[in-house]
C-alpha positions in Angstrom: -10.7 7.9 32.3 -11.6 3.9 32.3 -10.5 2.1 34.7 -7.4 -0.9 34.3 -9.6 -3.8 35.2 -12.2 -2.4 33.0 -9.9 -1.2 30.3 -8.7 -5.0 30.0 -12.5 -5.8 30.0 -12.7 -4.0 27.0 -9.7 -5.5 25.6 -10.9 -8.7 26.2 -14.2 -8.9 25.1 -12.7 -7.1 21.3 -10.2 -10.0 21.2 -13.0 -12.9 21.7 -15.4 -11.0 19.2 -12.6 -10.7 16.8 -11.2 -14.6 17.3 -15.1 -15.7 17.1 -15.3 -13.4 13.6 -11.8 -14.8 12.2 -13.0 -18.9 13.6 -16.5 -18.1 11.3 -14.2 -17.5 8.5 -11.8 -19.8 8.9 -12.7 -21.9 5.9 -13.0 -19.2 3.5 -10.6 -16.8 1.4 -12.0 -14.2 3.1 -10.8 -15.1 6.1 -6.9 -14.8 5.0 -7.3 -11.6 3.1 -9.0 -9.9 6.6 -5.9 -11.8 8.6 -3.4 -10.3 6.1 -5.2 -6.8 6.4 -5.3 -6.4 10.6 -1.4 -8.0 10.5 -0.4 -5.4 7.9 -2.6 -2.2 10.1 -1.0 -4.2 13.4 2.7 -3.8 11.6 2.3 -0.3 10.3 1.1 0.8 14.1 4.0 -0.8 15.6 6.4 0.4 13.1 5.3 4.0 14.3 5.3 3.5 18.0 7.9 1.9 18.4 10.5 3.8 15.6 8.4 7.0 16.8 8.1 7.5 13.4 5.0 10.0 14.0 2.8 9.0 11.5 -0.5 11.5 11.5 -4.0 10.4 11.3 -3.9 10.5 7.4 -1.2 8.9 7.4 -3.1 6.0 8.9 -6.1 6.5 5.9 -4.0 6.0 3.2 -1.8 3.4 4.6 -5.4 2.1 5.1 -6.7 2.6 1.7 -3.7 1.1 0.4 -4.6 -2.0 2.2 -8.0 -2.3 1.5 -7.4 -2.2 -2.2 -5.0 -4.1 -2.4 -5.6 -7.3 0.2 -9.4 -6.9 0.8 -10.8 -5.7 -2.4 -8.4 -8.2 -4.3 -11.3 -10.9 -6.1 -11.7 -7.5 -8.1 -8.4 -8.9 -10.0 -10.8 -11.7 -11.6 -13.4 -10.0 -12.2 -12.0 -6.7 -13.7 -8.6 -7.8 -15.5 -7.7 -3.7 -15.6 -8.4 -3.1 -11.9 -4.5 -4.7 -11.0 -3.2 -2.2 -13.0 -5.2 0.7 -12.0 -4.1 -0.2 -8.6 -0.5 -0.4 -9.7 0.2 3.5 -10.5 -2.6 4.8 -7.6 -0.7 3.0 -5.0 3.0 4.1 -5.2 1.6 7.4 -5.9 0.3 7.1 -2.1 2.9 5.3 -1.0 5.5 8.1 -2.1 3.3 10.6 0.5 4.3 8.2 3.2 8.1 7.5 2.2 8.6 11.3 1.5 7.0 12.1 4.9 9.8 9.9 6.9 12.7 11.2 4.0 11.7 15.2 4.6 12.6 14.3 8.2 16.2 13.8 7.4 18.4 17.0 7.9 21.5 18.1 5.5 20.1 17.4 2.4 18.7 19.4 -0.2 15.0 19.4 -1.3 15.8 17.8 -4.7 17.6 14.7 -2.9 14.5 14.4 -1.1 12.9 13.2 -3.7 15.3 11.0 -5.7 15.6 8.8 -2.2 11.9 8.9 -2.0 11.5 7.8 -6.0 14.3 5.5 -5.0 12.9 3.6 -2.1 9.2 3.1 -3.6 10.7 1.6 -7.0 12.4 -0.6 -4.8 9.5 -1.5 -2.7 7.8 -2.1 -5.8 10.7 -4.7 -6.6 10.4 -6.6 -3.6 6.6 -6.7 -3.8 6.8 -8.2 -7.3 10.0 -10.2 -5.7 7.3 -11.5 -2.9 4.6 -12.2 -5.2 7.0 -14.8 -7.6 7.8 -16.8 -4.2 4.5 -16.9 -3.5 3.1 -18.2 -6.6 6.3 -20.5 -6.9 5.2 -22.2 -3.9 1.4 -21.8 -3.1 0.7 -20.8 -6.5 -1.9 -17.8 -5.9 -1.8 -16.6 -9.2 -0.4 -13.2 -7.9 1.3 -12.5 -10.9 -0.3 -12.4 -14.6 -3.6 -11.2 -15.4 -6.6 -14.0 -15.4 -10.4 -13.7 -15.8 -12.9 -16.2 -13.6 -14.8 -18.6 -15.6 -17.8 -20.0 -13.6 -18.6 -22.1 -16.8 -19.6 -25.4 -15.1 -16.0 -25.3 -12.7 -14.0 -22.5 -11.7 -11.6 -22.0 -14.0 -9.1 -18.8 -14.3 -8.5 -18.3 -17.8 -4.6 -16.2 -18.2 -5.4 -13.0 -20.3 -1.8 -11.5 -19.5 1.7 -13.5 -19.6 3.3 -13.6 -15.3 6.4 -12.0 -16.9 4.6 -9.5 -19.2 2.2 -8.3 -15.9 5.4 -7.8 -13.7 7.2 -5.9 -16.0 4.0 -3.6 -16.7 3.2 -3.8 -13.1 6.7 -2.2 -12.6 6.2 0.5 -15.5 3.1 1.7 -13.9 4.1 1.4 -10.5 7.3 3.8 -11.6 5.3 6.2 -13.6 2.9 6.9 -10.0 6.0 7.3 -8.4 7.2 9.7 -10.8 4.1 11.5 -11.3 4.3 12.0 -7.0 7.9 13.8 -7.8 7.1 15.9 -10.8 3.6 17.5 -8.8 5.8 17.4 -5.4 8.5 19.5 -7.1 6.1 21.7 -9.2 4.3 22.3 -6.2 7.8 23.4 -4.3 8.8 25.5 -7.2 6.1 27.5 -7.0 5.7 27.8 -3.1 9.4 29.0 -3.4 8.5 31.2 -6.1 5.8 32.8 -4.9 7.2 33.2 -1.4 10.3 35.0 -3.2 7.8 37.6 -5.0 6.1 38.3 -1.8 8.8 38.9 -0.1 10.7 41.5 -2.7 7.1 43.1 -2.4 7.7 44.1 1.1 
């Protein structure tokens, strides 16, 4: 067991290597996508310390995975116009393992109920997001929403492929039909647990 002076040592010398990393990048996009990806890991570990929400370790990886795709991994958008939408029906379908974890914890209500308030809460996560990502381009204009392709003919141009409207709309399609597909294999995967439990147990 470390010491508390060296424990803070340790502490110390991670923040200064981190700050130095961060102050190289500090003039590059790079730089806010890594910000926005140790603030969002920072969040989801307070979130479960302090709600004692008991995330487990995979958990963590696919709140993780989420994160990379979607903040790190995002110059992908410009490059591969169908990687956005990819993204958009993997990630509520791992999403909905994390919001079903914290719903199955909730007592006097039935299995089925479960998963209408998990299908529930991610289609409106994916509401907000889409929400955030108008503001966003409204005011910094990010070109979160619509689908562009990077031109490096001569200047840098982004060249719109997909209508803003038309991409959140589809983004919301997609996003509901990973949500759904969590629900139908979640309840299939019930149903036959439940099943199969029953058999065995008229067996004995």
């Amino acid at each position: 067991m470390l010491k508390k002076h060296t424990r803070k040592l340790i502490y110390l010398g991670i923040a200064i290597i981190l700050f130095a990393f961060f102050y190289a990048l500090k003039n590059t996009n790079y730089f806010l996508r890594t910000l926005t990806f140790v603030f969002a890991i920072i969040i989801f570990y307070s979130a479960d310390v302090f709600l004692k929400l008991k995330f487990k370790k995979c958990h963590y990886l696919i709140f993780i995975l989420i994160s990379l795709t979607g903040v790190m991994f995002s110059p992908l958008y410009f490059i591969y116009p169908n990687y956005d939408k990819i993204l958009h029906v993997l990630s509520p379908i791992l999403l909905s393992v994390l919001v079903f974890f914290l719903v199955n914890k909730v007592e006097g209500i039935s299995f089925r109920m479960k998963l209408f308030m998990t299908f529930s809460i991610v289609v409106a996560m994916l509401a907000i997001f889409e929400v955030s990502e108008y503001l966003l381009d409204q005011f910094f204009n990010l070109k979160l929403q619509g689908v562009y392709l990077r031109d490096h003919s001569g200047f840098v141009k982004f060249k719109i492929l997909l209508d803003r409207n038309d991409d959140t709309m589809i983004d919301l399609i997609f996003g509901t039909v990973g949500a759904l597909f969590f629900i139908l294999v979640k309840g299939l995967t019930f149903s036959y647990y439940k099943f199969y439990k029953g058999k065995k147990i008229k067996r004995k």
